[in-house]
PLY file of the C-alpha trace (Angstrom):
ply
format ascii 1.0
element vertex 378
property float x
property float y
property float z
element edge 377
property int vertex1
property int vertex2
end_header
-5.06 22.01 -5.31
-2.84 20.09 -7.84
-4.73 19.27 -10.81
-3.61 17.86 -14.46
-5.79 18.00 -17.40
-6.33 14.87 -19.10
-8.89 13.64 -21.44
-12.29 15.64 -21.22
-11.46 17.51 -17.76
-9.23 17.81 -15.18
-7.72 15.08 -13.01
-7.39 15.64 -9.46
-3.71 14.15 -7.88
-1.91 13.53 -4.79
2.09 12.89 -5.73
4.05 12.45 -2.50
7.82 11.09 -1.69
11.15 12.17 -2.22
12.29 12.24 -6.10
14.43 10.21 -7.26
12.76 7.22 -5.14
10.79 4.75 -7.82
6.85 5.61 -8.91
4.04 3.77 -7.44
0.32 5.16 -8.45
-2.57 3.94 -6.50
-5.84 3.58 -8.78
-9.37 3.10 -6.32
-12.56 1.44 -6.44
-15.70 2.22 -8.03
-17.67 5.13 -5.62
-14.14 6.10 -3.71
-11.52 8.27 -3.91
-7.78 8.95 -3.56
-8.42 8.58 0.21
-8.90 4.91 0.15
-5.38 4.33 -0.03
-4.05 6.06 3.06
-2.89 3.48 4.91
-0.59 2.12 1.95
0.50 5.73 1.24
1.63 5.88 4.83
3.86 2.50 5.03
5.18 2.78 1.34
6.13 6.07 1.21
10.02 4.76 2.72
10.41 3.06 -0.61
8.22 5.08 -3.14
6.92 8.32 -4.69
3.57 7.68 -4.29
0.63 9.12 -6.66
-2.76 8.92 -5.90
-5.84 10.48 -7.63
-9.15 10.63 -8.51
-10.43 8.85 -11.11
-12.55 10.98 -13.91
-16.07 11.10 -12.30
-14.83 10.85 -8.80
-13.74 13.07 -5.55
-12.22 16.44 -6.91
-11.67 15.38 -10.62
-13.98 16.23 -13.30
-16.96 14.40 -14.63
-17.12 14.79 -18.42
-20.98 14.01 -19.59
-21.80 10.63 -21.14
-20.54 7.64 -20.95
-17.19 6.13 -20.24
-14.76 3.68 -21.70
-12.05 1.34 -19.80
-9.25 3.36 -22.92
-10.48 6.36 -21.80
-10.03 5.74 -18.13
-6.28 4.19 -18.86
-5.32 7.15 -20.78
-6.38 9.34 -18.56
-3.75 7.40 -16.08
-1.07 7.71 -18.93
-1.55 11.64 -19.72
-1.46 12.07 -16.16
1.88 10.60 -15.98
3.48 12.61 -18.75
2.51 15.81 -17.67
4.09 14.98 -13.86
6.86 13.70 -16.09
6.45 10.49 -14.85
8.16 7.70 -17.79
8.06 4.40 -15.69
5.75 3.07 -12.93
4.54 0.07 -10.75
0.70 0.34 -10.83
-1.58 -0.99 -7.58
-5.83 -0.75 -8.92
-8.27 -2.31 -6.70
-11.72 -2.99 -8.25
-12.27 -0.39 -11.16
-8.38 0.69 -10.21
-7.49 -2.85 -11.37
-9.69 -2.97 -14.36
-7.94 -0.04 -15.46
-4.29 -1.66 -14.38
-5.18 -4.09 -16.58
-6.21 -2.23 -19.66
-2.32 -0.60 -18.80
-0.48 -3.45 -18.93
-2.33 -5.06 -22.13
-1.75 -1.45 -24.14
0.93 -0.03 -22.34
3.16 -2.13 -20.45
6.36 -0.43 -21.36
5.07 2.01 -18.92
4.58 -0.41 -16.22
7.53 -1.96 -13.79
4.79 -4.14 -11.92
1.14 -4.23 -11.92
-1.27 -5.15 -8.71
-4.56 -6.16 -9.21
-6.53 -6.51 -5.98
-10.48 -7.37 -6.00
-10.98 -7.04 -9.37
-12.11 -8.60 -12.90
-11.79 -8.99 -16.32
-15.49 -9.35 -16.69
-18.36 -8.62 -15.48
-20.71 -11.99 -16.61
-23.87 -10.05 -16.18
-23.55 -6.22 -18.02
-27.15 -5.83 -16.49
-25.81 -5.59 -12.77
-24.15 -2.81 -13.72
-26.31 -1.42 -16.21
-29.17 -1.83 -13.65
-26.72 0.55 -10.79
-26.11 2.93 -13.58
-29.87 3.82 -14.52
-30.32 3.80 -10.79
-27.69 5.94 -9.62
-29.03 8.59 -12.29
-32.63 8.52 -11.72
-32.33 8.26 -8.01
-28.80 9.56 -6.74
-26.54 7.98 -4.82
-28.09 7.24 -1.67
-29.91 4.43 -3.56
-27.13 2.36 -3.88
-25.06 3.05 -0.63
-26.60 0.77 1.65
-26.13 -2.33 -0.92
-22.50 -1.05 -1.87
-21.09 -0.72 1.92
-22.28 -4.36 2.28
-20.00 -5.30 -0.57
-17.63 -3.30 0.46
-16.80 -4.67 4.30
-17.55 -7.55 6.35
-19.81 -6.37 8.66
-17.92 -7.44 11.87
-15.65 -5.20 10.70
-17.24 -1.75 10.04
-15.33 1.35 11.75
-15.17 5.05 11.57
-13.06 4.22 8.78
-15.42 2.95 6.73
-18.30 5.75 7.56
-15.79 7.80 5.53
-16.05 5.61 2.71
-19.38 6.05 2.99
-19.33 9.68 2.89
-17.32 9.68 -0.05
-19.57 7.44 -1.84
-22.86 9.33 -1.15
-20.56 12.52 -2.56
-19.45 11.06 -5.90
-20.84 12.93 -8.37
-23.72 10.75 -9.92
-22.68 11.68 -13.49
-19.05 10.51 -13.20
-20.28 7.30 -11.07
-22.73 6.14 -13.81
-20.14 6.80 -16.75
-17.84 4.15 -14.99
-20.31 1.67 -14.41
-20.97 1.57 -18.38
-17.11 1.07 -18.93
-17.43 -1.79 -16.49
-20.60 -3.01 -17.97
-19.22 -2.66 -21.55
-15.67 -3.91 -20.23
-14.45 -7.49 -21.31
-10.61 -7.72 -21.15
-10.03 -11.55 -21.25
-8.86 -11.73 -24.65
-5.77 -9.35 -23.74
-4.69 -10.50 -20.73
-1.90 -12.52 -22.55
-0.19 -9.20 -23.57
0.31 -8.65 -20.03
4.23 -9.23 -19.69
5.25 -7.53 -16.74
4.86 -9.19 -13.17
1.98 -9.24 -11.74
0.24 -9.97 -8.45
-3.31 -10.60 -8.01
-4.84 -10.11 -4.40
-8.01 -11.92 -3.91
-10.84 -11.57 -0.92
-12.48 -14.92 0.58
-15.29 -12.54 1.61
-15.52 -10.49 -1.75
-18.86 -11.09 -3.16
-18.22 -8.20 -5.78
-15.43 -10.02 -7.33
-14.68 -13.28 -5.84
-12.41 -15.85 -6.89
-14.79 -18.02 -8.99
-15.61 -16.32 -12.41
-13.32 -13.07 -11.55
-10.13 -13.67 -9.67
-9.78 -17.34 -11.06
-9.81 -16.14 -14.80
-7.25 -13.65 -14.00
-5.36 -16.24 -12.52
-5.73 -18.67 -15.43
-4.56 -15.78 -18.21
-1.91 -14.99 -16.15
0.28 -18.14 -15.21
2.91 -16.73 -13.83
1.32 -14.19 -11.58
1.78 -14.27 -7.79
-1.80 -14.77 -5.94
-1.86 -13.57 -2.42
-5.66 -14.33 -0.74
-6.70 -12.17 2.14
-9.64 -12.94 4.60
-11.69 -9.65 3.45
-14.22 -8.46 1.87
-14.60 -5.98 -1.07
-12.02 -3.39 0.02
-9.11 -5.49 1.30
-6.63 -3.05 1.77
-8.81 -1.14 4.28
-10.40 -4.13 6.06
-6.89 -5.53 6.39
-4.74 -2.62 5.71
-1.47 -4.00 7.16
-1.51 -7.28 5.50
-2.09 -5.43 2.36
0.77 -3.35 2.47
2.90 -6.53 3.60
1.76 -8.28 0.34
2.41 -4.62 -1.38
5.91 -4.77 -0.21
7.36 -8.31 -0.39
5.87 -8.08 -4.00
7.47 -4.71 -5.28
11.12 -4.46 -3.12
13.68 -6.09 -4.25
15.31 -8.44 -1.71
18.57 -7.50 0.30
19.57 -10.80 0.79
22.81 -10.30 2.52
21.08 -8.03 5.00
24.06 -5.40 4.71
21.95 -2.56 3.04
19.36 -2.85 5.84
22.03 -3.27 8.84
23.71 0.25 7.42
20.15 1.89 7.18
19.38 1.11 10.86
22.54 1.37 13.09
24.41 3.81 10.82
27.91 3.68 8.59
29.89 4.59 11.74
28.81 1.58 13.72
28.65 -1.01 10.69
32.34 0.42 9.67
33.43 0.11 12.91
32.19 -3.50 13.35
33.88 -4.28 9.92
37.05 -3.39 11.31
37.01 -5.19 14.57
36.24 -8.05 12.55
38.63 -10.69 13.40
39.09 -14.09 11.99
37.64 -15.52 15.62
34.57 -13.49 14.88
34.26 -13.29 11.32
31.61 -16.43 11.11
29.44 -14.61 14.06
29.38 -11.36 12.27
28.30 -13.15 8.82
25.44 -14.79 10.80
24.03 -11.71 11.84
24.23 -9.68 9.01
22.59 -12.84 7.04
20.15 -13.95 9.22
18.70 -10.82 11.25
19.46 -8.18 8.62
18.73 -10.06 5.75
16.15 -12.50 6.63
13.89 -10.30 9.57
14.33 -6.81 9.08
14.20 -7.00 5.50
10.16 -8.50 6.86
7.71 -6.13 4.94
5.22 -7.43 7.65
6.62 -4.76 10.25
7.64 -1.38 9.68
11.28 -0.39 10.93
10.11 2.04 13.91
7.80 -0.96 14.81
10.77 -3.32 15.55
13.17 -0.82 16.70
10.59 -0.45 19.93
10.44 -4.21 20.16
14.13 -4.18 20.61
14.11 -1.52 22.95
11.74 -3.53 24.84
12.93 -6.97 24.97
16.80 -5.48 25.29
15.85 -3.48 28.37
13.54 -6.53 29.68
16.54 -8.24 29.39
18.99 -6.41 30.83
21.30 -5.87 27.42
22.34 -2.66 28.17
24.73 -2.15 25.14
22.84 -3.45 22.76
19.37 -1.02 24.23
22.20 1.94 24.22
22.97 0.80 20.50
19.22 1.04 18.93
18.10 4.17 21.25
21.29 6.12 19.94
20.50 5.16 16.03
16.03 5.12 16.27
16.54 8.69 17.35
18.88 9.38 14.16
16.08 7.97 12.04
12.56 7.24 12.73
12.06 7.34 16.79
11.14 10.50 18.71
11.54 11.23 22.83
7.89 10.16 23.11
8.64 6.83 20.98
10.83 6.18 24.29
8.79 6.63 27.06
5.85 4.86 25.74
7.60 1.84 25.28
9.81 2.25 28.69
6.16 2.51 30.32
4.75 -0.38 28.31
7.85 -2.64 29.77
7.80 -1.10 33.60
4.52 -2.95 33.77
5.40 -5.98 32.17
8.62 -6.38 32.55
9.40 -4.66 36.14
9.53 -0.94 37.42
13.88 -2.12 37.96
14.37 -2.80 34.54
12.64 0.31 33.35
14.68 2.06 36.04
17.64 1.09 34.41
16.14 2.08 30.79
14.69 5.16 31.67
18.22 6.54 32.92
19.99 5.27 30.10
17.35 6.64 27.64
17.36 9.91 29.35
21.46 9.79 28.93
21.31 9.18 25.59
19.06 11.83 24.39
20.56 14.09 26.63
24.08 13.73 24.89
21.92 13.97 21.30
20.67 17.60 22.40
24.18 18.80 22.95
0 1
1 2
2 3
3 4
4 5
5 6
6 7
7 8
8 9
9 10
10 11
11 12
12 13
13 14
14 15
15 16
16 17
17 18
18 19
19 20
20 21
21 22
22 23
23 24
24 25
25 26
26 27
27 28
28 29
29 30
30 31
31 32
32 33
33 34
34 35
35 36
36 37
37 38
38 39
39 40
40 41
41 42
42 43
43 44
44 45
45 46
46 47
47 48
48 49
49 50
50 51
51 52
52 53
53 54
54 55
55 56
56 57
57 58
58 59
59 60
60 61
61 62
62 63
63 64
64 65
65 66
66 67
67 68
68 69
69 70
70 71
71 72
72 73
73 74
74 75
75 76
76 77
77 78
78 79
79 80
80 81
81 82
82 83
83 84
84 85
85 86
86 87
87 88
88 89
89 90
90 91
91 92
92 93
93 94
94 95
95 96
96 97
97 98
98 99
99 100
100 101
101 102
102 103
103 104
104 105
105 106
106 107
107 108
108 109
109 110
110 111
111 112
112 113
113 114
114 115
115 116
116 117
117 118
118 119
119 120
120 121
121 122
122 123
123 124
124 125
125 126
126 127
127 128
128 129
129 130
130 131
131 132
132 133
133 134
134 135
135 136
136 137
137 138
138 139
139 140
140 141
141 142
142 143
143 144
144 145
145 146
146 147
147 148
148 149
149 150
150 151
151 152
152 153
153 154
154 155
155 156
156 157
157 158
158 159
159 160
160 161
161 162
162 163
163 164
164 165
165 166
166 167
167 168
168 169
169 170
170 171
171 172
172 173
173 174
174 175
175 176
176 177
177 178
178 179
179 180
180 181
181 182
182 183
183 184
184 185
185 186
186 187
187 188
188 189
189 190
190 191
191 192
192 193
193 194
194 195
195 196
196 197
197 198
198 199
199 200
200 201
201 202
202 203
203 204
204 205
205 206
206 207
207 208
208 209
209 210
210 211
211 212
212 213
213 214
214 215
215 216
216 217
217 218
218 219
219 220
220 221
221 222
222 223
223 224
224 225
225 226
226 227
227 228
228 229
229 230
230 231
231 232
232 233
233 234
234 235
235 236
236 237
237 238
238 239
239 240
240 241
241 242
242 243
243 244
244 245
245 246
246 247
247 248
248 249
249 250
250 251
251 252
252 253
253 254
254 255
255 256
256 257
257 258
258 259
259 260
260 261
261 262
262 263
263 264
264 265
265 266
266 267
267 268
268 269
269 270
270 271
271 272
272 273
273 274
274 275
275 276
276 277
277 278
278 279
279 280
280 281
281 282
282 283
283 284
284 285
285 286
286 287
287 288
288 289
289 290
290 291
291 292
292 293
293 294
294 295
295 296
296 297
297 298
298 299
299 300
300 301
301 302
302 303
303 304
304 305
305 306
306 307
307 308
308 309
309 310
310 311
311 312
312 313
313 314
314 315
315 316
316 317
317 318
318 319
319 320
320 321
321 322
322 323
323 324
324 325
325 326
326 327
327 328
328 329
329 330
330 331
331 332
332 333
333 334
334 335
335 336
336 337
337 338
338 339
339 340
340 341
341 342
342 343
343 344
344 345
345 346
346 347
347 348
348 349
349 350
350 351
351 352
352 353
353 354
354 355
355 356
356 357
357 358
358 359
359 360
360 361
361 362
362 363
363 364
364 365
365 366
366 367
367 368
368 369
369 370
370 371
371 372
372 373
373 374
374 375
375 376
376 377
């Protein structure tokens, strides 16, 4: 298991991606673990080296004894970064994750390319709630707060097996470790150095968050940091698994830099042969056509964080075999198997369209499909 020591004990880490791609570490809630950030790994691993772990006191990391401090926490973020030789990063904390995001960019923002702070605070106005879960937690163990922290946690329309695991991992977190980082929240008041935050910033805010909702928590953020971007999602306490998707999109159009022109995107997902080969066809008839396209469905919707690329690749395939736009269904079933479609990708979607858009049409796919992957094998 890949471990780094840091601090008082040893730090638990998950540090995926090709090299050379930008850093991105994921910091996790209060009573989690690494784990909660799955879903982002998954749909931001295209465009990142993504590094997840455990905060001290939680999952596989260590829990020194005693009591914790919001520094200690952030340095433990910073040694962890040097010893994976890590120099720059965007940082993404949720809850405690964001508390200690923000400690980062106050004391260390050279470090930091962006910072997102999602359901979190700079203070807590009543140290007693937390002192109050701390003495509890020790004297009775975790099952004493894990009823009152999964209804913080979730809307309860929207509990799944997903959450159960949260659950699991909550009634596992080492008592010890759990308490110290309540007292760094309870001792924890960050307001007067939010100003030193310089680097951009977006805050992600829950309507249903009663741990940390917008009035007293994600409105002071707001107010100390003027110029930060404020996306507000219909969720409760743990946003980015109640509305995991819609996270990510926010994750995205906040961190990736724009290809306006489209032309980046347009080469990633047909090829260099087929964009080259368009180039040079180009003729002064067609030259305005060819713009439009690159600009408007290359640059303004595929560059969409809100869909992954394999996601509308099979909405092409269906709507050009629907309607009948052979060449261009030839096109995108040639290039998605280059990149990120497999056989299976196919038939699911040529099944999907027999029923609603006509057994003839998926005929027609089906052979072509079959054609193409054919002449792929060989």
């Amino acid at each position: 298991m890949p471990f780094v020591t840091v601090g008082m004990g040893r730090t638990y880490y998950r540090l995926e991606g090709c090299a050379g791609k930008p850093v991105l570490i994921f910091s996790h809630s209060l009573g989690c673990d690494h784990g909660m950030w799955d879903q982002q790994t998954a749909a931001l691993l295209p465009y990142f080296r993504v590094l997840r772990y455990d905060t001290r006191g939680h999952g596989a990391s260590d829990a020194p004894p005693g009591e914790y401090t919001m520094e200690q926490l952030g340095r433990d973020v910073l040694e962890m970064s040097e010893a994976l030789g890590i120099g720059q990063f965007a940082f993404c904390g949720l809850s405690l994750g964001g508390m200690i995001g923000q400690w980062l960019g106050a004391n260390a923002g050279d470090r930091l390319t962006h910072l997102v702070l999602a359901n979190t605070s700079a203070r807590f106005p009543d140290p007693g709630v937390m002192e109050t879960r701390r003495r509890t937690v020790l004297e009775s163990g975790m099952s004493s707060v894990a009823t009152s922290a999964m209804e913080r946690f979730f809307s309860p329309e929207r509990q799944s097996c997903l959450t159960e695991s949260i659950r699991q991992t909550l009634l596992t977190t080492n008592r010890n470790g759990y308490a110290g980082c309540c007292a760094a929240i309870r001792d924890m008041d960050q307001t007067p150095v939010l100003a030193n935050i310089r680097v951009p910033v977006l805050l992600i805010v829950g309507s249903r968050d009663i741990s940390t909702p917008w009035a007293g928590h994600g409105e002071t953020l707001a107010a100390a940091l003027p110029h930060a971007k404020i996306v507000r999602l219909n969720a409760a306490h743990l946003s980015n698994i109640e509305l995991p998707r819609t996270f990510s999109a926010a994750l995205l159009d906040f961190l990736l830099e724009k290809d306006t022109d489209g032309g980046a995107v347009r080469r990633a997902v047909l090829g260099d042969e087929h964009v080259d080969r368009s180039i040079a066809n180009t003729t002064e008839f067609n030259r305005e056509f060819q713009e439009l396209i690159t600009k408007f469905a290359w640059g303004s919707i595929w560059t969409r964080p809100g869909l992954d690329r394999r996601t509308r690749r099979l909405l092409v395939l269906a709507i050009t075999a629907a309607m009948g736009r052979s060449e261009e269904f030839a096109l995108h079933v040639r290039t998605g198997l280059q990149h990120e479609l497999e056989p299976c990708d196919l038939k699911e979607v040529l099944l999907q369209l027999a029923i609603y858009a006509g057994v003839p049409a998926a005929n027609t796919a089906f052979r072509l499909a079959g054609e193409l992957m054919q002449a792929s094998e060989q």
